[in-house]
N, C-alpha and C positions, 0 to 999 in steps of 0.2 A: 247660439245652440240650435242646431237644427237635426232636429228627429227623424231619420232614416228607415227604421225598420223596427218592429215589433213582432214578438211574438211569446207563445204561453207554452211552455216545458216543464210539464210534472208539477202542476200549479203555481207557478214562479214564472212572471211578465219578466222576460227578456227586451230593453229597448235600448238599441243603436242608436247614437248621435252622433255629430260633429261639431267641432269647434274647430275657431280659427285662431290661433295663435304666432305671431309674426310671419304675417302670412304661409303659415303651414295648415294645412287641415288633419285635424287629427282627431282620427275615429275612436271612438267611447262608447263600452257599451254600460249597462248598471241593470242589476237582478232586484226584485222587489217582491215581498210578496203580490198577487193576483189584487187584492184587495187591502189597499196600502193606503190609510187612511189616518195622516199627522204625521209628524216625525219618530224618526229611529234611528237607532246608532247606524255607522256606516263603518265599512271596512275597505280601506282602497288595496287593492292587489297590483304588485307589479309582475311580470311575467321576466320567465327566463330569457338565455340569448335561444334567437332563433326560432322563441314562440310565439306567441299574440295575445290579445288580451279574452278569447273565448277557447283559448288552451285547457283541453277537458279537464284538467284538476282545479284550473281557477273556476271553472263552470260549474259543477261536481259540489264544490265549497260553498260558491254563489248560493247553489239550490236547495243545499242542507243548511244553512245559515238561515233563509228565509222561511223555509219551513218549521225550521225547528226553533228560533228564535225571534223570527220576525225582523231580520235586519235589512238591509241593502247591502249590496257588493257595487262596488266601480272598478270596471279595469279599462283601461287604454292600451293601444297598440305605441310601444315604444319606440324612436325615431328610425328607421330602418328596419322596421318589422312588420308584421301582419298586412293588414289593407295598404300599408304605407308604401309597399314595393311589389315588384310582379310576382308571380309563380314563380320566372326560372329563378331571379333572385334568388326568393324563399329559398327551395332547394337546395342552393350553393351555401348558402348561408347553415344551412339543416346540415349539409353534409360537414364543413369545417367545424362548427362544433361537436356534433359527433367525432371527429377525429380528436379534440381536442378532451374532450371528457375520456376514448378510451386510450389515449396518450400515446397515439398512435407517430412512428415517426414521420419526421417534417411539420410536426403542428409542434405552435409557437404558443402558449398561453400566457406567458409573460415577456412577452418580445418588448422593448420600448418602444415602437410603431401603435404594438395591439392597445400599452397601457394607458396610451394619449387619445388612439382615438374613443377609448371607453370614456376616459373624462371626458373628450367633448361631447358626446352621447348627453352623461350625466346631465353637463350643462343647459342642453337643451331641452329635456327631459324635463327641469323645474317646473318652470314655467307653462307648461302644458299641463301637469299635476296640477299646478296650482289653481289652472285657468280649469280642467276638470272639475277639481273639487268644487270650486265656486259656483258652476252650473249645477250641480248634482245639490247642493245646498240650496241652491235657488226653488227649487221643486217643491210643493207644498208636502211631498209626502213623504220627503227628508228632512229638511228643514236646515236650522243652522242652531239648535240646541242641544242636540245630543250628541254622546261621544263618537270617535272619530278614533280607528283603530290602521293600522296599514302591516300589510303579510308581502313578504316579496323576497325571494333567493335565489341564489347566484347573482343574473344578472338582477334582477329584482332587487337586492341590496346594493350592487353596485350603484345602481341609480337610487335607492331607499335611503340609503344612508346622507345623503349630502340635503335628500326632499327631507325628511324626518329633523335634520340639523336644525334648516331653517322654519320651517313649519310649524307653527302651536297651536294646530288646531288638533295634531295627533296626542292621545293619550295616551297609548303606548305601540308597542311596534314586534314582531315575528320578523329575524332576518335570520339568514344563514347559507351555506355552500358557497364563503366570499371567507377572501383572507387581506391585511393588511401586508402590501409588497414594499420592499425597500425605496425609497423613493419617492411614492404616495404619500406626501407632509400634507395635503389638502383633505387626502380622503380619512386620514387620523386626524386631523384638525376635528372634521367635521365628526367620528363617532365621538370624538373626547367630549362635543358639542349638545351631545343627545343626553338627555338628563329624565325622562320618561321610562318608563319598567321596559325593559326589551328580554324577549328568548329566540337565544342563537342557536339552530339546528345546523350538526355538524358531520360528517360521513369521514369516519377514520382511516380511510383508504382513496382519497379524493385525491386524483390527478390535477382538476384544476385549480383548487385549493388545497396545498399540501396542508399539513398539522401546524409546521412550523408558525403560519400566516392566519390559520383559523383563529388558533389560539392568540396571535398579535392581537387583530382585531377584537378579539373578545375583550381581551384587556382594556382594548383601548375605547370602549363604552366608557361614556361619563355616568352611566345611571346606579345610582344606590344600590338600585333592583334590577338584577339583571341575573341570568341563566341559562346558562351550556345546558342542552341535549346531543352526546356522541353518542352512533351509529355506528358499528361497524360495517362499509362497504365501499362501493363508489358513488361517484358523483351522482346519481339519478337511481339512489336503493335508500333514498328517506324511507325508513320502514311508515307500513299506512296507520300507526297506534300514534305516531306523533300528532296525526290532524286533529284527535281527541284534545291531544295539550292543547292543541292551541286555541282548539273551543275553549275549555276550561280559562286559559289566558284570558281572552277578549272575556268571555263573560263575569271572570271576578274584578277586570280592572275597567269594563262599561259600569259594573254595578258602583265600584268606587268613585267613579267620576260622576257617576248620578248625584251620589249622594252629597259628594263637595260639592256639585251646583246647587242642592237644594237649601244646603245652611249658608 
């Protein structure tokens, strides 16, 4: 773990690192409050296709989490994204998804090409998460006792769901604007796998997750506890009253996991 860059935004230490993970370098950043003294829950963000991991709504979260509850945020730049590839990259990258959210023709969102190279993605993806988590737990001012929460949609689920499968160190999980596609026996394997409280946000007019598939995947949660929020819109019109839930989420099921550690 090698710390890169620091800085302080709206009272909230912002610091960049790196890890190396099968020989990959992969940039991390994590929001804290300014004066972060023991451990605190944590909440790891995945970012969408095409964004990064200081994608102003995960930053925006980062700094209302820390302020108003004294958390930690972690996000990473996912394999093919952010610090990971160039500018012109970026861009091309920014542009096909936008074509693919406004269903634009000649974009493929469920091409067999598109759906393999996203598992390979996923796969890669673990591992990096996990080797994240582990530094950011290392920190004396995270720790490795308290709960452990993970927010991630579209692609953020895509890659969340198979990390959350095998992972127990999360307590519960925010996925949504992801569907389960015909063919995908792994990526149902893996919600059927998740047995943690999850709530799935969902946009009832979403080109790149139809209804048909939102709905698959919801079903296809293993958790007890688990709950639909539909939207009417498109893919990137999550109305902004949902980010309330999902405060509300993490903090009745941080509070729950407190208290199972303490008896």
């Amino acid at each position: 773990m090698e710390f890169t860059a620091e800085k302080v935004i709206e009272g909230v230490s912002q610091r960049e690192f790196t890890i190396s993970v099968k020989d990959e370098s992969v940039p991390c950043v994590i929001w804290t409050p300014v004066v972060a003294d023991g451990p605190r829950p944590l909440v790891a963000m995945g970012h969408g296709g095409s964004q990064h991991k200081k994608t102003p709504g995960i930053r925006r979260r980062a700094i209302d989490y820390a302020t108003r509850h004294g958390w930690a945020t972690l996000a990473i730049d996912a394999p093919g994204h952010g610090d990971r590839i160039s500018r012109e990259e970026a861009a091309r990258l920014s542009r096909e998804v936008r074509d693919r959210v406004n269903g634009r023709s000649g974009s493929t969102p469920f091409s067999k090409d598109r759906l393999q190279m996203m598992a390979r993605r996923s796969v890669q993806a673990l591992p990096e998460w996990q080797a994240a988590l582990d530094a950011a737990q290392a920190l004396d001012f995270i720790g490795d006792s308290e709960p452990v929460g993970y927010w991630g949609v579209s692609m953020g689920t895509a890659i969340g769901v198979p990390l959350v499968a095998i992972e127990p160190r999360f307590c519960c999980a925010v996925f949504g604007l992801a569907g389960l596609r015909d063919g995908a026996d792994d990526f149902r394997a893996a919600a059927s796998n998740i047995r943690i409280p999850v709530q799935f946000v969902f946009q009832w007019d979403d080109a790149v997750a139809p209804r048909k598939t939102g709905l698959a995947l919801f079903d296809a949660f293993g958790s007890s506890e688990k709950t639909m929020h539909i939207n009417p819109g498109a893919h990137v019109a999550i109305p902004a009253f949902e980010s309330r839930a999902w405060d509300d989420f993490y903090q009745r099921h941080f509070e729950k996991a407190a208290r199972a550690q303490d008896t």
